[in-house]
N, C-alpha and C positions, 0 to 999 in steps of 0.2 A: 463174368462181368455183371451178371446182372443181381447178384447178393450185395457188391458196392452200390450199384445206384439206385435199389431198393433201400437200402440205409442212408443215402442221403435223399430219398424222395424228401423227406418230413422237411428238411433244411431249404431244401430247394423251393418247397410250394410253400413258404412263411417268410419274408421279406421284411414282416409286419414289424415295429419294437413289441408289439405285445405278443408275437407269439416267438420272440428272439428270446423273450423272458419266461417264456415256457420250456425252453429246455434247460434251466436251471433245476428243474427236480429231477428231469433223469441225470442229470450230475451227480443230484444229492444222492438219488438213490444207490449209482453206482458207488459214492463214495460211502453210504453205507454199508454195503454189500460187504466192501473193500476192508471198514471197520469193524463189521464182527467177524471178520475174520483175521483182524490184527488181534481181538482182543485175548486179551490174556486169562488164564485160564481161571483167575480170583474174580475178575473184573464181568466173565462169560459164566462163574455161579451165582453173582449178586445180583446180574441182571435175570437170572435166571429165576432165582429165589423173590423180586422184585415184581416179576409176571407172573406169578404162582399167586401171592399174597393178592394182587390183583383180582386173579383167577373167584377166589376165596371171597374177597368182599361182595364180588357179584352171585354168590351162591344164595339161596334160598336159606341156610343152615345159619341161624343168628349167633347160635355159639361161638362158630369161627371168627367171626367179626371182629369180637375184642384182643385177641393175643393176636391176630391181623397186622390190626391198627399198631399194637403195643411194638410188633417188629417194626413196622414201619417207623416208628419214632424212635426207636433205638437203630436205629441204621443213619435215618438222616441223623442224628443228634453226634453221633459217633464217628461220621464219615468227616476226615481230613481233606482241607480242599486248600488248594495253592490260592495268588490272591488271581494267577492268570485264566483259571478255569473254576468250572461249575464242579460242587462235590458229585461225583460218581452216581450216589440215590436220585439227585433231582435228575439228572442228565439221561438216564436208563428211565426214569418214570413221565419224563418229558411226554411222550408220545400218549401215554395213558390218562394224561390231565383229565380229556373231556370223559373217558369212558366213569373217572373218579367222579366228574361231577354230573353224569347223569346216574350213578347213583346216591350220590347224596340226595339230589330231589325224588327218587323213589324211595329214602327211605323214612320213614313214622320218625315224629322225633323223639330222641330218646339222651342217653350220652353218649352210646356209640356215634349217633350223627352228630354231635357237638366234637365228639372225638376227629372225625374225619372230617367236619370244617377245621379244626388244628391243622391237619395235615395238609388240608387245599390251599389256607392259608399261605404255608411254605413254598407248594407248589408253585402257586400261582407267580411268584417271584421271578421262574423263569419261563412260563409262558403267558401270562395275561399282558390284555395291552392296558396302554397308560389310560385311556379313560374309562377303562370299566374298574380300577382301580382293587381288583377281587382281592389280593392279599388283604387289607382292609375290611372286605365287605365278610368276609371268610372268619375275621380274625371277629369281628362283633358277633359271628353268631355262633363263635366257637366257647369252648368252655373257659373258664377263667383263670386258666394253669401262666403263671408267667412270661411273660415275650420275649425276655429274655434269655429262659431256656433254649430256645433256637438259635439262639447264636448272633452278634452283633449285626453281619450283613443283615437277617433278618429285620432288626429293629432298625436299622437305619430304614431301609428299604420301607416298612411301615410307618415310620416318618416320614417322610416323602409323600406316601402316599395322603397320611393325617391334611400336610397343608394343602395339599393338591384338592380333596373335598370341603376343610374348611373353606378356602380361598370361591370355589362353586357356590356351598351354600350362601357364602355372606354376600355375594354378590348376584345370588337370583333373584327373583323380583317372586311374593316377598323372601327374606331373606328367612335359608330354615334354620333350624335347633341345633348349635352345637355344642350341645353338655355331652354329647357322651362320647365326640371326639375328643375334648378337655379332663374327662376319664382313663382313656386311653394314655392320653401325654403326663397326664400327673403318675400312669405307672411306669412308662420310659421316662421318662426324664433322671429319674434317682438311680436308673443303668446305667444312664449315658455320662454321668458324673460318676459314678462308681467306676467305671471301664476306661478314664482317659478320653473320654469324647464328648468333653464341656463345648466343646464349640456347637457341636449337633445339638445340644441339650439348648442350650440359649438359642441356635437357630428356630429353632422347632416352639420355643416359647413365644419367642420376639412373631413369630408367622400367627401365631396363635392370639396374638395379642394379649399372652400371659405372663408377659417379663414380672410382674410383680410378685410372682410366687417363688421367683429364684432365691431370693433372700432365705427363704424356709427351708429350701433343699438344701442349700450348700453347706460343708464343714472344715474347719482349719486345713481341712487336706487339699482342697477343690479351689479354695475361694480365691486365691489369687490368679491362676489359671484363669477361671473365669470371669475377673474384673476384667486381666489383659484381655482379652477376647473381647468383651460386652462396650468396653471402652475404643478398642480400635475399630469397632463399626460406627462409632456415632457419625464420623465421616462421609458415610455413606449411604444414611437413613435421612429422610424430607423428616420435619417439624411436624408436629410436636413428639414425634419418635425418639429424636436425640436427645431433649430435655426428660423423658420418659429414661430412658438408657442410664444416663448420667446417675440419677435419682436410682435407678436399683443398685447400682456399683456404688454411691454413699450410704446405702443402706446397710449394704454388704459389710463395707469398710467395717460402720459405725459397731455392727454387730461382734464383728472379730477385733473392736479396739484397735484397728488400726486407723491413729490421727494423724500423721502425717497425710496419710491417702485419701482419709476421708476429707482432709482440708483441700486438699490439691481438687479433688473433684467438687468442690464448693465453689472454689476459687475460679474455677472451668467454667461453671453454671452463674459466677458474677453474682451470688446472692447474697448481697452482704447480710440478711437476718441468719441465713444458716452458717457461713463462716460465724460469726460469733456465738451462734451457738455450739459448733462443732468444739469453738476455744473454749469455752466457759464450761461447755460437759468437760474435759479433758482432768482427769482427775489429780496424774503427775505432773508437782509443781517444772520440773527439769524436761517432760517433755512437751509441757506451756512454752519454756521458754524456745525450743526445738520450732513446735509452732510460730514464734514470734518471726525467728528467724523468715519464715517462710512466705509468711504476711510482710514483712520489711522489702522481700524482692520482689513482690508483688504490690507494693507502695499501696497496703489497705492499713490503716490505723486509726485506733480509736483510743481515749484513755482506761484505760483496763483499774486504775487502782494501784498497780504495782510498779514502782518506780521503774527497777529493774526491766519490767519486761516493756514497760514504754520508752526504755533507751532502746532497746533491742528492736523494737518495731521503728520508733524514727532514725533508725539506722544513724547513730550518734559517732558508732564505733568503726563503721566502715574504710574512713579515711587513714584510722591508728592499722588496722586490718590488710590495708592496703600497701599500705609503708614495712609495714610487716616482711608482706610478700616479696616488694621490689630489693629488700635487702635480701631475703633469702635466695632472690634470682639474680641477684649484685648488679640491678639496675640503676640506681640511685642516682648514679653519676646524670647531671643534667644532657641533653644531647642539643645542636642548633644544628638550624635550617640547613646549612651545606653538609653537615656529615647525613641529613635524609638525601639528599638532591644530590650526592658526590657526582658536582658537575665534569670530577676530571673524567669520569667511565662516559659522559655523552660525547657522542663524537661530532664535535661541531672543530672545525679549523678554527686556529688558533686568532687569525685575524677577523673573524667575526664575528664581533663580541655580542653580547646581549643588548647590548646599546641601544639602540632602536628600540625597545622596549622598557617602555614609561618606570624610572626606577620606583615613586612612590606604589605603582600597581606591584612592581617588585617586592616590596617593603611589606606590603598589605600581603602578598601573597604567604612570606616569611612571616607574619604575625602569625596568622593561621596557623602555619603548620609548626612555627613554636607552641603553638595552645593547644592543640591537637597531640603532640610527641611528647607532651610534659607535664598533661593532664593529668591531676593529682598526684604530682611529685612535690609539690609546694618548692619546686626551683629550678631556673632555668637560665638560658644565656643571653639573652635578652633584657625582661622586664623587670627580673627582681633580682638582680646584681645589686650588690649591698655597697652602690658609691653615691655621694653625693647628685649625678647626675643620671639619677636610675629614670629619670623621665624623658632622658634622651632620646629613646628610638618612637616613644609617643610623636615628638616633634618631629619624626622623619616619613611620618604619615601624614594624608591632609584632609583635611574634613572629617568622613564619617568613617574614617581610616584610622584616625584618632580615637575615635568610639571606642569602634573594636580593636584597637592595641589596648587602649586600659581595660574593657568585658576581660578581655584576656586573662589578665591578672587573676579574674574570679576563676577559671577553668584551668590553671596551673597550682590551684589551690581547692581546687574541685572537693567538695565535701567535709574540708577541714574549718569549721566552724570560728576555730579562736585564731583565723588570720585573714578575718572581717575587716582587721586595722588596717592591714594593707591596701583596702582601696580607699579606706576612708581620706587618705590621707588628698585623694583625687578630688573630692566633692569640693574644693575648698577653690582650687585653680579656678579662674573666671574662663572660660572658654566652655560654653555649652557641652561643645559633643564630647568634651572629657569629662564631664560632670556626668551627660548620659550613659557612656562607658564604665561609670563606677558604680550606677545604679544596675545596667546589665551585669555588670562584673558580680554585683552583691547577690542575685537572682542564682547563674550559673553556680556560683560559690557553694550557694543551700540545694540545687537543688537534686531532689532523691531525700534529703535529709530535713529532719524537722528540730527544732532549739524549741523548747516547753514553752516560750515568749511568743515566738515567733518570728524574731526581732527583726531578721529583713525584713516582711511583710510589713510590719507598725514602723519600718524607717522608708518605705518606698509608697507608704500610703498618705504618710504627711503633707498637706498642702503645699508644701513647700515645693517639694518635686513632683505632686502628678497632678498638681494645678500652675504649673513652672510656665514660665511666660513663653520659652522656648518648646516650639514643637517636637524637636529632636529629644529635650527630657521629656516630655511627656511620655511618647510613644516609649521610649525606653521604659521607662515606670512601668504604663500598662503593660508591653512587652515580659517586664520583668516578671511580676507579679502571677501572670500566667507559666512560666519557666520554675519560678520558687514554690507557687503552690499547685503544681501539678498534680491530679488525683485528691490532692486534699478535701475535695468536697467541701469549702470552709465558705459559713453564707455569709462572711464578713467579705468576701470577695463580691460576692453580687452587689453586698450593700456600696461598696466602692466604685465596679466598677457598671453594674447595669443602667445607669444613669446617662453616662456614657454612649452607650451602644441606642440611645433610643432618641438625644438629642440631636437634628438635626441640625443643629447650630454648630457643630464639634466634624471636624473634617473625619473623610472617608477613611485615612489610613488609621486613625486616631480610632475610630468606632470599628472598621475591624479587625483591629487589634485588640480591644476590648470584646470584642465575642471571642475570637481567638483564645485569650487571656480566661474567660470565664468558661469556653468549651474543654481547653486541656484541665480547668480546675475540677468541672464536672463531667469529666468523659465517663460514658456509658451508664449514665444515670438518671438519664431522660426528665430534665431539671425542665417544671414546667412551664415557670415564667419566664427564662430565660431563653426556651424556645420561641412562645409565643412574640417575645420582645425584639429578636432575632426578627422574626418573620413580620411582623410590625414595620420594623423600623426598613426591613427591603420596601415592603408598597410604600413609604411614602417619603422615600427618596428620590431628588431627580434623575432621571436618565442619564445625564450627564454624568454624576457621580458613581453610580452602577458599572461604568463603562472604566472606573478607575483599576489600575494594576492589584490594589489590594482589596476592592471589592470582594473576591473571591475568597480570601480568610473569613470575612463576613459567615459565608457559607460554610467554613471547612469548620467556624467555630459552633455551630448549629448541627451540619454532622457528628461531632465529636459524641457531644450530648447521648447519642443514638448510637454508639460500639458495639457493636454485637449486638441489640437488645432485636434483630428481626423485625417482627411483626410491628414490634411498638411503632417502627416511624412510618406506617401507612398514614398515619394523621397529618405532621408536619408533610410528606409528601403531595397529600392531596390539595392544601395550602397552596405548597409553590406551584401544581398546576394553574392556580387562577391566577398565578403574575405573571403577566405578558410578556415583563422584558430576559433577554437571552441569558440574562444572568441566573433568572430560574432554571433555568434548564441544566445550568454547569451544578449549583447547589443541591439540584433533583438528582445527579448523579451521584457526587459526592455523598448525599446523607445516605439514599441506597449502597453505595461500598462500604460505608461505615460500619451500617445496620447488618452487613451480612458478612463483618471481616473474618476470616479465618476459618469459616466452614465449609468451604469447598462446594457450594452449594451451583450446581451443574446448570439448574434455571438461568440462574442471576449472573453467572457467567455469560451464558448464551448472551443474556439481554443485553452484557455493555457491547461483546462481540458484535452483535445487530446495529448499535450505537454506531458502532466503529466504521460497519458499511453502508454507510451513506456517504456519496462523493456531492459533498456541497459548495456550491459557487460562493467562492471567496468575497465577491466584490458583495453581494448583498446579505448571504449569512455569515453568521458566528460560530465556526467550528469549534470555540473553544473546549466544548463539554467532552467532544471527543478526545481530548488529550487526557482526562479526568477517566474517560469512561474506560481507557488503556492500563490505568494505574489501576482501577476498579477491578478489571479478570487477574493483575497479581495479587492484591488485595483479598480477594474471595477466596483464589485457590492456593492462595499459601499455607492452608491450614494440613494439605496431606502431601504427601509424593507423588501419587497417580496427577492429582490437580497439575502440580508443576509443572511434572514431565508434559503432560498435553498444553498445558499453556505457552513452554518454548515453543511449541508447536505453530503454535499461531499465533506467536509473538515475530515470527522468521515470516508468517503469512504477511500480517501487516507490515511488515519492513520492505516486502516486494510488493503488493498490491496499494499499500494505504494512501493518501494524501498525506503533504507533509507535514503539518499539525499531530498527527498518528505517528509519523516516523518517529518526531523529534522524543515522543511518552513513549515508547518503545524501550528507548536503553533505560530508562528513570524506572519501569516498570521490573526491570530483570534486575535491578540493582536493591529496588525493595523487596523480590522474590529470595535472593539469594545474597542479601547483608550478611558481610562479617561468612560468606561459606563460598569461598574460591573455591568452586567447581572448573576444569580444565574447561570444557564443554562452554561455560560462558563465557569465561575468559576471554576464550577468543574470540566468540561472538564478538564481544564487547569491543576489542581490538580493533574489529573489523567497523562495525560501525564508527568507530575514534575517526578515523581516517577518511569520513563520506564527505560528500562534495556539500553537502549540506552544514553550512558550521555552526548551528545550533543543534542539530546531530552530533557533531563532532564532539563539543561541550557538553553536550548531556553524558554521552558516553563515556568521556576522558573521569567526569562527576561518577557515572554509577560503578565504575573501574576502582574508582576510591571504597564506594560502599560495600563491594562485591570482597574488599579483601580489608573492611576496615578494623583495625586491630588485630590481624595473622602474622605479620611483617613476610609476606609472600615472597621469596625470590625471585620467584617468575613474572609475578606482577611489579616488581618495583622493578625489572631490567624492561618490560615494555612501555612502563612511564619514562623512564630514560630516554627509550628509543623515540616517543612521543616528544619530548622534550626538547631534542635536537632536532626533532619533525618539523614543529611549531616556533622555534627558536626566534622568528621575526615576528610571530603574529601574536599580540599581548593577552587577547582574551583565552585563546587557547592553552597556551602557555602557562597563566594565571590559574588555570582548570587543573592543569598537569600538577603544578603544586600543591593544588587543596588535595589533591586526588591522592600525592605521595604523604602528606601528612595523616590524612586518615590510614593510608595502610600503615601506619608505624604508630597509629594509636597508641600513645599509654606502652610504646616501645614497644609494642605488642602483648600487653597483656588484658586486652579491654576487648568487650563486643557489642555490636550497635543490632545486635537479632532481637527483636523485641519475644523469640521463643526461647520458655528455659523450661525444666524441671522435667528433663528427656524429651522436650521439644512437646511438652502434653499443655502447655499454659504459656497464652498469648499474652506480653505484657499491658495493656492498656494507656499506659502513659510511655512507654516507648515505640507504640506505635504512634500515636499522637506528635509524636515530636518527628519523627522522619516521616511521615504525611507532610507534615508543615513545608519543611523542606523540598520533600518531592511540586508540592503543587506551587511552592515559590520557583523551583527550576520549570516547571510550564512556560514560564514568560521569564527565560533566565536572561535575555538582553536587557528587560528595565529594571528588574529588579536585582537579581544575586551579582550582575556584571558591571551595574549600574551603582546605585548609591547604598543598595540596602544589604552589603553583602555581609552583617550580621545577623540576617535571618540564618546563617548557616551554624548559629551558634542554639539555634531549637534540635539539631540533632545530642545536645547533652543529655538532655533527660534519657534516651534511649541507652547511655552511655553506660557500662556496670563490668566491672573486674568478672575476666572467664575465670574465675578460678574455684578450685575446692579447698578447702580450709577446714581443718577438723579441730574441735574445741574441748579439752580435759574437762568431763563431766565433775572431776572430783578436786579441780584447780579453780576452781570460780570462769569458770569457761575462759583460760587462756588455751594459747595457741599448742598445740601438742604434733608432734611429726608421726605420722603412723602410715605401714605401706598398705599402698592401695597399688590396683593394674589399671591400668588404662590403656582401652583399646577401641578400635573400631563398632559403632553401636551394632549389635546383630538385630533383624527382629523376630523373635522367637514365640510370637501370637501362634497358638492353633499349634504350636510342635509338643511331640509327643516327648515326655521323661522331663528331664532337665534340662535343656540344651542351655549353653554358654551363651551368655547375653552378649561378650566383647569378643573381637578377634582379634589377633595380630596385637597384642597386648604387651606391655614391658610394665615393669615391675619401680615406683617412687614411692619416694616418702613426700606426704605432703607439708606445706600448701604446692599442691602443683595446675598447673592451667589446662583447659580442656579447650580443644577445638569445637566446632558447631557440629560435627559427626562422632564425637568421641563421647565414652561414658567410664565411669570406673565403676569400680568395688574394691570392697576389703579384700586384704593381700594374704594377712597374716592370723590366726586363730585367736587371737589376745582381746582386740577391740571389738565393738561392734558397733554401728549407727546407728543414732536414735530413725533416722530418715531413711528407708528404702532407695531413694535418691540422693546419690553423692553428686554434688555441686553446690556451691553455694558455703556456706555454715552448715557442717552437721557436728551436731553433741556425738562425742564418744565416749563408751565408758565400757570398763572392762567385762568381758563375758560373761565370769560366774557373780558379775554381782547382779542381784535381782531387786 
């Protein structure tokens, strides 16, 4: 008995954690014990031969030293290692690290000791710890034979360590010398792109602060690899790093001739002096025009000199393009309002009818979603029925119902230029809001699209109508004018309308409409005097008038200005801190989400989120900004997927903790997160909020249900509009919601998208986000306004409006339309993967023009063609393989 309880005395008398953690080495031991006597008989001479060479180095005899050394590097160099375990030489030499390194500091130096920092080097990989950093420190004082030879863990592993000391020196107080870490990485770097490991190569740069030597390294073999990579981190890099990033992938581009790519990454950075230069170097006249195309979906234009390629940029051709497509898809056929609504599938009994529900709101609600379903078909069942009394259904609307029945006309004739006549024929009827319906009409008609004249603009800037004695033309004019020249940058606009915006003699909706109007003309172009003028004319407004429903365009048109540009609007921001009344506050958000749309920028998120947590007493403050600062976190982090995903997150948080100002921007926020991309997941969200006891809840959501599926023609979403629709069947605003909602999902019969991302989701449009902003901050206060009198503000979501489809153009036909197969599948992302992998999944095989979902991407199908564009979508030049 007394050999057991002598064996467990040691257990018995340690209670302690730390001497609980001492019997972990007689574990080890035994389990070594247990291991060299597993080991196998190759494994029991290497380690054998391993402790000899040991033996040898610490001899007095210098000779032996070097064919020593010379084993040791042919053993590790030679030794196979799984990716689960350590190769066999480290693992046996483990134990002898320090005896190694206290001979290196005994011995003189020479090249044997330069030889045997080589080998400590390796070593040290798997026993040193992280902050003595020795592989490193080993690797500088060893000889200069390449790092590569050791094998890629190696080199990784000494990357690692590289940033781990840069990242110390630069940040010690003072900061020390790192040239001969940037030594080190300039001879990894040209491994790590030779061996398939571009990503560790730009990691290790970008840590280094050396991104701008990549351009030098890279070759036709590497470079695309490593744009995708260098490009999908700007997401997740703070400023001025992403502008930094951006700038070495157009370098890259420009150097490997590739223009389409190097435009797209111009296009990203919004620089208009380098897009034209990117055009103007481009040396093939055929893939200028490729460019054009590229610039036209990105509504950037300038006169170039060549007819041709300034049709192709004011996208002249788009609406014949368009007609194209709907015949090859055999949509043509006009569709009306009941065959969207097939009121027989709602189930409502038979005896109770819609009746109780106001038919003119009925009527308006049908206008809509005829303009919407038949958007650039140029006809429908409605308005342009070719009878003597084609202006019948105008008179079954009333008031500003009228308006927007005749706008209409311009948005079922969407883009087509030479059926201008059609509304003109409206200007002529004495009754205001038709006269202002024709001017709206002419506006949506153009716009996306430019005429060399200009013509709508020089017929809606005549005194006639935007000095019209009627407020309703006015505002339509100014209205307009911002709608037709969206993006255009054009300073005939200021000269028109900043007059306007500064007189305080000229009403509130009137002037912010007119910032409105001249912030979608100059979105993201940080227009100087148009800011200051803006910000002007807020301080010396009454209070009274600040408190107006459309005040706050005022502000979204002064945002605009500032899209994307960051940093630029710390000026205009620090302005609206010195104006006292609450309306700064809602504009102080606003221009902030502006300034930082689409980067995912984790701060600026946080900040609206903080916005959002303040529970403020109704009766004395103005929550309003908080419903701005909800739109702001989808805004910001729409630019990635990680942002999304985490923002449903605490877009479900606000919905259960928020005030109800919060709740109501909630559905509005997910519906500009996820336009035009039926995800299941919101879906039902959205569903669920439809149906809250809150009925401006309800209508927002019924609204962002529209946007969430607008142009898919979803099945699933148009049977819970149904379902909605005999929900709401007595209650007229809701009801009215459910229609707009079902018109938008059947956009363009479903060939259209309102996602202001295209060109593989890498290029944020700027004038269609401008346009569903408008709309989202008009649904803020959607009782006075979108349910109220102005519910042609719903007609700003056109600009956003653009055919999903791809369309490929005979390079050798004068760029007509040519059928050629392409697959189309689900997008993969294939960043950081090794060989080739497959870009689409689940892919089927068309000849196009065919239409692409908001997740889906093609490629060529067949060996014959090939694209001028790396990105199929949109226009791309084809032309046959072997021609060069």
């Amino acid at each position: 008995m007394v050999q057991p309880d002598s064996a467990k005395a040691p257990d018995a008398a340690a209670p302690s954690p730390k001497d609980l953690k001492g019997k972990a080495p007689a574990n080890d031991k035994n389990a070594k014990k247990k291991e060299e006597e597993e080991l196998s008989e190759e494994d029991q001479e290497l380690k054998s031969q391993l402790e000899m060479l040991v033996e040898r180095l610490q001899e007095g005899n210098v000779g032996l030293h070097r064919p020593a050394l010379e084993t040791f590097r042919t053993l590790i160099r030679t030794a196979t290692s799984s990716m689960t375990s350590v190769p066999k030489p480290l693992k046996f030499l483990r134990p002898h690290y320090t005896t190694l390194t206290a001979v290196y500091e005994r011995w003189p130096d020479s090249d044997n000791k330069h030889f045997l920092a080589d080998i400590l080097s390796v070593l040290a990989m798997t026993y040193s710890e992280d902050l003595q950093r020795a592989t490193l420190r080993y690797r500088l004082l060893g000889s200069s034979e390449a790092a590569g030879s050791w094998g890629h863990e190696y080199v990784r592993h000494l990357a690692s360590e590289i940033i781990a000391e840069y990242n110390h020196l630069t940040e010690s107080d003072p900061p020390g010398d790192t040239a001969h870490l940037h030594k080190i990485a300039d001879e990894i770097v040209p491994f790590f792109l030779k061996h398939n490991a571009e990503a560790d190569a730009c990691d290790l740069l970008l840590e280094l602060e050396a991104l701008d030597k990549l351009p030098g390294l890279v070759d036709r073999n590497t470079f695309e690899r490593v744009c995708l990579y260098v490009l999908s981190m700007v997401s997740y890099v703070t400023p001025p790093d992403d502008v930094a990033i951006l700038k070495t992938a157009h370098t890259i581009y420009r150097n490997m001739s590739e223009w389409p790519n190097a435009l797209r990454v111009s296009m990203r950075l919004n620089d208009i002096d380098l897009i034209k230069n990117d055009f103007e170097s481009c040396p093939d006249p055929l893939m200028k025009k490729q460019l054009a195309y590229m610039l036209a979906r990105q509504q950037i234009r300038w006169d170039t000199g060549d007819d041709d390629i300034n049709a192709i940029m004011n996208n002249t051709q788009l609406s014949e393009h368009f007609m194209s497509l709907a015949r090859d898809l055999a949509v043509v056929e006009p569709k009306s309002p009941e065959e969207i609504y097939k009121s027989h599938l709602e189930n409502i009994r038979s005896n109770v009818s819609s009746a109780q529900v106001d038919s003119a709101r009925q009527n308006l609600a049908s206008t809509f979603v005829n303009a919407f379903v038949n958007a650039g078909f140029r006809s429908d069942k409605l308005m342009t029925v070719n009878t003597e009394s084609d202006t019948s259904w105008v008179y079954k609307n009333k008031d500003q119902g009228m308006m927007s029945a005749v706008a209409s006309v311009g948005l079922i004739n969407l883009w087509d230029l030479s059926k201008m006549n059609e509304l003109d024929k409206y200007t002529y009827i004495d009754n205001n809001n038709i006269k202002a319906g024709a001017l709206l009409g002419l506006s949506l008609l153009t716009s996306g699209v430019r005429d060399e004249a200009e013509a709508v603009f020089g017929l809606i800037r005549e005194p006639e109508w935007i000095d019209h004695a009627s407020p309703e033309v006015r505002n339509a004019a100014v209205a307009g004018i911002g709608i037709a020249c969206a993006g255009g940058a054009s300073e005939d606009v200021v000269e028109t309308l900043l007059g306007r915006v500064s007189d305080t003699g000229v009403s509130m909706e009137e002037a912010s409409l007119a910032a409105l109007s001249l912030g979608l003309t100059f979105v993201g172009t940080c227009h100087g005097d148009i800011a200051s003028t803006i910000l002007q004319t807020m301080m010396e407004r009454e209070e009274v008038q600040l408190k107006e429903p459309f005040a706050k365009f005022m502000g979204l048109g002064l945002a605009l200005l500032f899209l994307g540009k960051q940093e630029a609007a710390d000026a205009p921001l620090e302005t609206l801190k010195a104006i006292e009344h609450p309306l700064a506050k809602q504009v102080e958000v606003l221009v902030e989400m502006c300034a930082y749309a689409g980067t995912g920028n984790v701060l600026k998120v946080q900040q609206m989120l903080h916005l959002c947590n303040d529970h403020l007493d109704p009766a004395t403050d103005v929550a309003d900004f908080q419903a701005l600062a909800v739109l702001g976190v989808s805004l910001i982090a729409m630019g990635e997927d990680v942002g999304s995903e985490m923002s449903l997150r605490s877009f479900n948080h606000l919905m259960h903790y928020g005030e109800a100002v919060i709740r109501r921007s909630v559905p509005l926020a997910l519906g500009l997160q996820w336009a035009s991309n039926p995800i299941v997941q919101v879906l039902d969200l959205l569903s669920k909020y439809s149906h809250d006891n809150d009925a401006e809840v309800a209508v927002n959501a019924i609204f962002a249900m529209g946007l969430v599926g607008a142009g898919t023609n979803n099945a699933r979403l148009g049977q819970m509009l149904r379902q909605l629709a005999a929900y709401y069947h007595k209650e007229p605003n809701p009801l009215f919601m459910v229609r707009i909602a079902q018109g938008l999902v059947h956009m363009g019969k479903g060939t259209m998208t309102i996602n202001p991302y295209h060109s593989n989701r890498m290029l944020l449009s700027p004038v269609a986000i401008s346009g569903l902003l408008t709309v989202l901050v008009a649904f803020t206060d959607a009782k006075t306004l979108i349910l109220g009198k102005h519910h042609w503000l719903l007609y700003y979501l056109v600009p956003a409006m653009y055919p999903r489809f791809l369309m490929t153009l005979d390079a050798e036909a004068d760029l007509q339309t040519i059928g050629v197969s392409v697959r189309v599948g689900q997008a993969v992302d294939v960043v950081g993967q090794a060989g080739r992998p497959k870009t689409i999944t689940g892919f089927q095989t068309h000849t196009t023009p065919v239409l692409l979902g908001f997740t889906e991407r093609a490629e060529m199908a067949g060996e014959e063609y090939e694209g001028l564009s790396s990105v199929l979508e949109g226009f791309v030049i084809v032309r046959k393989k072997n021609e060069e």
